[in-house]
C-alpha positions as CSV (number, residue, x, y, z in Angstrom):
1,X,-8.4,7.1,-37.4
2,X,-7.5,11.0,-37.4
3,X,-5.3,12.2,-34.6
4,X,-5.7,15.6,-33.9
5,X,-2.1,17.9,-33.6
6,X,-0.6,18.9,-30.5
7,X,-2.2,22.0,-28.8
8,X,0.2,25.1,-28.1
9,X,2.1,25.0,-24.0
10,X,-0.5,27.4,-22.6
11,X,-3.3,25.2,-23.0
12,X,-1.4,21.7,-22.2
13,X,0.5,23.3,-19.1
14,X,-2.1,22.8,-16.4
15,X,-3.7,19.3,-17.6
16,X,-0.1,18.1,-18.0
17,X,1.0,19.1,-13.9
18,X,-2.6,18.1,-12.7
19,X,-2.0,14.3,-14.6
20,X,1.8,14.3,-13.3
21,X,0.7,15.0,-9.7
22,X,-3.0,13.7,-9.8
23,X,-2.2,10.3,-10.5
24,X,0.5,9.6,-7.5
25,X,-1.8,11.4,-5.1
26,X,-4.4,8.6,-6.4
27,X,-2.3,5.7,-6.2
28,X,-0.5,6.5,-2.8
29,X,-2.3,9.0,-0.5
30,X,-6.2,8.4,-1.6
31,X,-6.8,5.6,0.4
32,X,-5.4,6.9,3.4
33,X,-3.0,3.8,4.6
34,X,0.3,5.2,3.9
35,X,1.6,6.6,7.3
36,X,3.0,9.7,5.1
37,X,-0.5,10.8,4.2
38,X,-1.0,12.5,7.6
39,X,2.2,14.2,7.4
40,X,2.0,16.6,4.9
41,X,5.8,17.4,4.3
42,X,6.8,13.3,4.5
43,X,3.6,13.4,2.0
44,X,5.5,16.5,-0.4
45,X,8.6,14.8,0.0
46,X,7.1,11.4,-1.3
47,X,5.7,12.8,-4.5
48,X,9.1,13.9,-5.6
49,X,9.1,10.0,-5.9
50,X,5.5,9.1,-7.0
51,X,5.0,11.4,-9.5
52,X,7.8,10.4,-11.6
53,X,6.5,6.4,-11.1
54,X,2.8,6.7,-11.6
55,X,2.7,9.9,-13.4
56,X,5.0,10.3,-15.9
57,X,3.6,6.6,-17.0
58,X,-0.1,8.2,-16.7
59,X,1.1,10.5,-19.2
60,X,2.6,8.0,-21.3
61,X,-0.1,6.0,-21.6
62,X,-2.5,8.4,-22.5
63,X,0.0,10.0,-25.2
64,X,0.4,6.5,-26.9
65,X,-3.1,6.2,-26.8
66,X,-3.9,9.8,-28.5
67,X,-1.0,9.5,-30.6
68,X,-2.3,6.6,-32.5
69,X,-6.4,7.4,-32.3
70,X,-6.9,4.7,-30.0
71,X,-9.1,5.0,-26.5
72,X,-9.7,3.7,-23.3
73,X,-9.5,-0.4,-24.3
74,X,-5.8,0.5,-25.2
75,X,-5.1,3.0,-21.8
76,X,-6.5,0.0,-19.6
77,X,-4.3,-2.6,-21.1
78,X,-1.4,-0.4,-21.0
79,X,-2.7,0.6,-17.8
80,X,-2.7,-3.1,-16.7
81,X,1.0,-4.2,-17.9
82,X,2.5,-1.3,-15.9
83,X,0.6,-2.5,-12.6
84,X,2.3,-6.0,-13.6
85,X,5.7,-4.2,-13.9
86,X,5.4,-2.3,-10.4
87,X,4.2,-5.0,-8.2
88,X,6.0,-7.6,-10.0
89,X,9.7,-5.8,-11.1
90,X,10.1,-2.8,-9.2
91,X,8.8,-3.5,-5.6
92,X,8.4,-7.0,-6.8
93,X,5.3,-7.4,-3.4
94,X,3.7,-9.3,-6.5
95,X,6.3,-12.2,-5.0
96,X,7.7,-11.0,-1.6
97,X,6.1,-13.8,0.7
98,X,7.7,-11.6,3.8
99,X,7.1,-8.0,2.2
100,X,4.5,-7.2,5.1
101,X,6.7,-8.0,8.0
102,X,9.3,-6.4,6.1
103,X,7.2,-2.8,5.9
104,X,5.4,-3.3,9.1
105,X,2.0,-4.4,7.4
106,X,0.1,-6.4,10.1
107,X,-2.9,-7.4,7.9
108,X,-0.6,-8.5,5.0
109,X,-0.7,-12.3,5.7
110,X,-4.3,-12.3,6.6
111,X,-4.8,-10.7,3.2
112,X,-2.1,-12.9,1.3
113,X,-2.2,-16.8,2.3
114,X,-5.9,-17.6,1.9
115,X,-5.7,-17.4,-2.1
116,X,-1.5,-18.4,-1.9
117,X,-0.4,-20.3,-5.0
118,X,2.7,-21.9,-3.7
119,X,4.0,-23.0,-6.9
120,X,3.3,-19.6,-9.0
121,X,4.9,-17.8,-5.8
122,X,1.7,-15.4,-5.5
123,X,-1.3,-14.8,-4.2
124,X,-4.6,-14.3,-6.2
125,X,-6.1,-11.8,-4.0
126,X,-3.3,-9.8,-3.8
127,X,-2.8,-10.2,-7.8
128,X,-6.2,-8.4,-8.3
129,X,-5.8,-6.2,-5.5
130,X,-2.5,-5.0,-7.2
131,X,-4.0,-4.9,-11.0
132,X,-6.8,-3.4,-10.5
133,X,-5.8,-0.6,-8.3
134,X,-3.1,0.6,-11.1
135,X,-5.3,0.1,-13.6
136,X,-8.1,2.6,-12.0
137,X,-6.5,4.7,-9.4
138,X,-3.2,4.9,-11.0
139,X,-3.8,5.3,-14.0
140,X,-7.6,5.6,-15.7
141,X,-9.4,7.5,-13.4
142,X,-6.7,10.1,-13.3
143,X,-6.6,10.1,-16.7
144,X,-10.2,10.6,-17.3
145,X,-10.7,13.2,-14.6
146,X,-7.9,16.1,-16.2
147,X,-9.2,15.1,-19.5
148,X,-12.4,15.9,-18.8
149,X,-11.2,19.2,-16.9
150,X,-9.5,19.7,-20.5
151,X,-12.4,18.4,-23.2
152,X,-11.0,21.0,-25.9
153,X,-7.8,19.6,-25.8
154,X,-9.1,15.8,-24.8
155,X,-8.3,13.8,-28.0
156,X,-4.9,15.5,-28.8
157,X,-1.3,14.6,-28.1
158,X,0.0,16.4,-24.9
159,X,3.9,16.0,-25.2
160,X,6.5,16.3,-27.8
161,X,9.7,14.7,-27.9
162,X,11.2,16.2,-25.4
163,X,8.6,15.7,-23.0
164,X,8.3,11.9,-24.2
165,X,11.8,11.4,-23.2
166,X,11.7,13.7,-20.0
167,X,8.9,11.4,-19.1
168,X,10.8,8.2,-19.8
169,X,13.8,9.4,-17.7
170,X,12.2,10.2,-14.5
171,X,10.2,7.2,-15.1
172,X,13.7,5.0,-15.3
173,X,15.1,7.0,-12.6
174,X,12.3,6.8,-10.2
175,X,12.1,3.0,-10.7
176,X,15.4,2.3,-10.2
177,X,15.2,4.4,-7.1
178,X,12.4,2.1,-5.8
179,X,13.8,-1.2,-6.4
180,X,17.1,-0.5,-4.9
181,X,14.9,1.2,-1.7
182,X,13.1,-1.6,-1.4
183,X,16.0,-4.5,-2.0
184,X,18.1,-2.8,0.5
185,X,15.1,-2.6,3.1
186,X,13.4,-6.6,2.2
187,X,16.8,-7.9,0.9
188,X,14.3,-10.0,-1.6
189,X,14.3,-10.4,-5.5
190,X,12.1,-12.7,-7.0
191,X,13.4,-16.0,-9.1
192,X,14.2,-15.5,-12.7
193,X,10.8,-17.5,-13.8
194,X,9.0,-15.1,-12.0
195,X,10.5,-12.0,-13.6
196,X,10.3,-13.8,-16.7
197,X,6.9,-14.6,-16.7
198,X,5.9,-11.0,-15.4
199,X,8.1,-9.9,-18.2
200,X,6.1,-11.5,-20.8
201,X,3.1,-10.7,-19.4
202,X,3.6,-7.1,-19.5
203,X,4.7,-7.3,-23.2
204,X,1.5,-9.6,-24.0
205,X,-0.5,-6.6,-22.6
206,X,1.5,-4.3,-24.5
207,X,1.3,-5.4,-27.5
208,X,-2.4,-6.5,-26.9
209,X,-3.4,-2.8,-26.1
210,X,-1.8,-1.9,-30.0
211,X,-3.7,-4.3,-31.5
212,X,-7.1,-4.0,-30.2
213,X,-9.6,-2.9,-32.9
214,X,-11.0,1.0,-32.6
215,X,-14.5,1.5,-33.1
216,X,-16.0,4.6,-34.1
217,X,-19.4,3.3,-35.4
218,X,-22.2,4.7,-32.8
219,X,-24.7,2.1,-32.4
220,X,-28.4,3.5,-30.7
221,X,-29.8,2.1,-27.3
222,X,-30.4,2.6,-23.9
223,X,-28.0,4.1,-21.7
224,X,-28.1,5.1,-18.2
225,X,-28.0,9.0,-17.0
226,X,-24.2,9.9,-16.1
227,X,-24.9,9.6,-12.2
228,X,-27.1,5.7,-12.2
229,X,-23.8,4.7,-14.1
230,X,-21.6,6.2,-11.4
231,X,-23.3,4.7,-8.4
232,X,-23.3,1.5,-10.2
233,X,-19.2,1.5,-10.8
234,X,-18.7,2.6,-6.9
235,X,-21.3,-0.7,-6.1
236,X,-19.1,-2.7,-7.7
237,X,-15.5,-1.1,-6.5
238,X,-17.5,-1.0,-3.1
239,X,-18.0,-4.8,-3.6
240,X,-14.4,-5.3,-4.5
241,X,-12.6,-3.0,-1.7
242,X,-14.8,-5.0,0.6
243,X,-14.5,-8.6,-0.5
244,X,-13.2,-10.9,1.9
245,X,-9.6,-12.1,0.7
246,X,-10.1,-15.6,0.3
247,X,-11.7,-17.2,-3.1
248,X,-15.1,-16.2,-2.8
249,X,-14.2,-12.8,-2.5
250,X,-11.9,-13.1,-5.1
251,X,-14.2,-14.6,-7.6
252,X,-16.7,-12.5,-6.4
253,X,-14.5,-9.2,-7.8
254,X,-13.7,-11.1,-11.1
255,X,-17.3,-11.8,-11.3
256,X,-18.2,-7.7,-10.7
257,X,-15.5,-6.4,-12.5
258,X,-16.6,-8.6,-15.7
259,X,-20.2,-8.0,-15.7
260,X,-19.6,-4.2,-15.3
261,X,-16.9,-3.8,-17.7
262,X,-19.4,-6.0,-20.9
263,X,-22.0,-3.4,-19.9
264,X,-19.7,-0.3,-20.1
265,X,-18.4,-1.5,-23.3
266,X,-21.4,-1.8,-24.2
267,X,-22.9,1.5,-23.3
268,X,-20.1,3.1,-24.3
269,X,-20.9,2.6,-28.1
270,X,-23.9,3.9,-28.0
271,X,-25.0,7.6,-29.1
272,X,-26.6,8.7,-25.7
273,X,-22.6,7.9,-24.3
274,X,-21.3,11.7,-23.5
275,X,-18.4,12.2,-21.8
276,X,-20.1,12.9,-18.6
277,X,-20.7,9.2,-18.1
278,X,-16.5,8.9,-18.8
279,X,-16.4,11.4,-15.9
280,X,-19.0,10.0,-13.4
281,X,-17.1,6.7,-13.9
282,X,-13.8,7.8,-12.9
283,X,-15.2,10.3,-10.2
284,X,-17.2,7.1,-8.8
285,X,-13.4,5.7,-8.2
286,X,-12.0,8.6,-6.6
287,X,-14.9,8.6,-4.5
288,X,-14.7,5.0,-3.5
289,X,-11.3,5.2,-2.7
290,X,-12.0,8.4,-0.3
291,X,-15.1,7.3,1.5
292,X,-12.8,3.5,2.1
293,X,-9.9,6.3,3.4
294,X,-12.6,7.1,6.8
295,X,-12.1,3.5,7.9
296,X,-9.1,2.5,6.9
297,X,-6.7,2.0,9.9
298,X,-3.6,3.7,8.5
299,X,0.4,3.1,9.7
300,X,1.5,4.6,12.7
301,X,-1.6,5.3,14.1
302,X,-2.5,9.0,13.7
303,X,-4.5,10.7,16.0
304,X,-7.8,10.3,15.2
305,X,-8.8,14.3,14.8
306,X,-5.6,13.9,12.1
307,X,-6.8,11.3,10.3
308,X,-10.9,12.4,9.8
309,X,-9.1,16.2,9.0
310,X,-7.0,14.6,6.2
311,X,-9.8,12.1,4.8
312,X,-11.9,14.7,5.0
313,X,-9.7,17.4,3.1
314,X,-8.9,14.4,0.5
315,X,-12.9,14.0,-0.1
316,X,-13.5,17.5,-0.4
317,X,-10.8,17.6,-2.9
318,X,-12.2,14.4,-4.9
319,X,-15.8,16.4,-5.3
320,X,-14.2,19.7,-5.9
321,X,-12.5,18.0,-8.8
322,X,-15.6,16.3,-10.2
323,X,-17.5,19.5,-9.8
324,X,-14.8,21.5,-12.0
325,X,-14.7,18.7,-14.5
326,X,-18.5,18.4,-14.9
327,X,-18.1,22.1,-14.9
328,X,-16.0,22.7,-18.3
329,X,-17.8,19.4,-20.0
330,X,-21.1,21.8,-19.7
331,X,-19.2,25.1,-20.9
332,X,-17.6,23.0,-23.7
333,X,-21.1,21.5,-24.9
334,X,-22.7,24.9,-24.0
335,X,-20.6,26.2,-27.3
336,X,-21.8,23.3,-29.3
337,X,-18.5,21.2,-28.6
338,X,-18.2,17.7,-28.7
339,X,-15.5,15.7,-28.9
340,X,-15.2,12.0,-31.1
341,X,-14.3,9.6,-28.5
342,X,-12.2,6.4,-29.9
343,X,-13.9,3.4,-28.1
């Protein structure tokens, strides 16, 4: 397990800012159902907020991962406990039975009480829906995106000390910003068993994505060109985005989600797995989330020519960013470049 020293501030700069403010953009604005997206100074404002929550903890999660030679088993566990800690500590809409009358979300119960657990206090589809959007819009497929728009510096710490704790501190202070925002607007705060048990959750995940075993070892077999693998993943994020929020739709996304991940673990430690199928997975995620933005019926009701401009603009921007991406992964192995992947 060799981890690789920390590149000099010129070449980190850019990847560092384009993780900080990709990752909020992803987990906020993507999708299009935040009334801020359509306003683009509400939308600037709002990442003076959102990048210190989602991407200082991109950040962090990728620098414990590099910083102990571990990969993308440990990033999505990490990846995973911190969606726990948003949705269950910070906003706490894990547990807030009224959160969507609260922020003026109309679909919220129609999304919440088929799948309601009364005596957990939660709702399965909304669980998933919560998890699984940090865990790949958040977090990974930002993460995988500016990595591959850096391959040189890909495998290689990113922030020293300093920038370890500047990153905890906005982190802390954005946090703390949110849950008093949004205990002063709901008045809500979960019980103690539920911030217990979402407590020990997140450390079970924690501690889970230290743990988990690195393999190196290449193994041969077939694997699927960069782009089948990509339209497979935005099938099955397709699949899940669309479900129907009751229990067949929520087994139905376990089910996907399951079968896809075995087979990209699988792939994945093979010797035909480049780093172009890392980057058609994560621009499959960016994609689904931009094509979903079109019909999505946002807050506030923007005018129509508003909306399609800003979706529009947003896809561009996804393919734009898959394009450079793709782009230096082709320079990088023009020069005979590749870079060891932990798996």
């Amino acid at each position: 397990m060799t981890v690789l020293s920390k590149p000099v501030l010129g070449q980190r700069l850019l990847p560092l800012i384009g993780l900080f403010l990709l990752s909020p953009i992803c987990a906020e604005y993507l999708i299009g159902y935040a009334e801020s997206t359509y306003h683009p100074l509400e939308m600037m404002w709002g990442l003076l907020v959102f990048a210190p929550l989602y991407g200082s903890i991109a950040l962090l999660i990728r620098e414990i991962a590099r910083r102990t030679g571990r990969g993308w088993p440990t990033m999505l566990l990490l990846a995973a406990a911190f969606g726990l800690i948003q949705a269950g500590l910070i906003d706490q809409s894990l547990f807030n039975p009224h959160y969507g009358a609260d922020l003026n979300i109309p679909y919220w119960d129609a999304e919440r009480l088929p799948t309601w657990l009364g005596q957990l206090g939660i709702s399965a589809n909304l669980t998933l829906d919560f998890v699984s959007t940090h865990i790949v819009w958040s977090f990974a497929a930002p993460i995988a995106v500016v990595e591959c728009c850096a391959p040189r510096i890909a495998d290689r710490p990113w922030l020293g000390r300093i920038g370890i704790l500047l990153m905890v501190s906005l982190y802390l202070a954005a946090a703390a910003f949110v849950f008093d925002d949004h205990l002063r607007v709901t008045g809500f705060m979960a019980t103690k068993a539920q911030l217990v048990a979402t407590v020990a959750c997140a450390l079970l995940l924690g501690i889970a994505a230290l743990l988990v075993p690195v393999h190196t070892e290449e193994r041969a077999g077939y694997v699927p060109a960069p782009w089948l693998v990509a339209a497979f993943v935005l099938a099955i994020l397709a699949l899940h985005i669309f479900s129907s929020p009751d229990w067949t739709g929520v087994s139905a996304s376990l089910l996907a989600f399951a079968g896809c991940g075995a087979l990209i673990a699988t792939w994945s430690g093979r010797i035909a797995w480049k780093n172009s199928h890392v980057l058609g997975i994560a621009a499959a995620a960016l994609l689904a989330n931009a094509l979903t933005s079109f019909v999505i019926q946002p807050a506030g009701e923007p005018a129509l020519a508003v909306k399609y401009a800003v979706n529009g603009g947003m896809l561009l921007g996804v393919l734009v960013l898959a394009a450079l991406a793709y782009r230096q992964l082709r320079t990088a192995n023009d020069e005979g470049w590749r870079r060891p992947q932990a798996r």
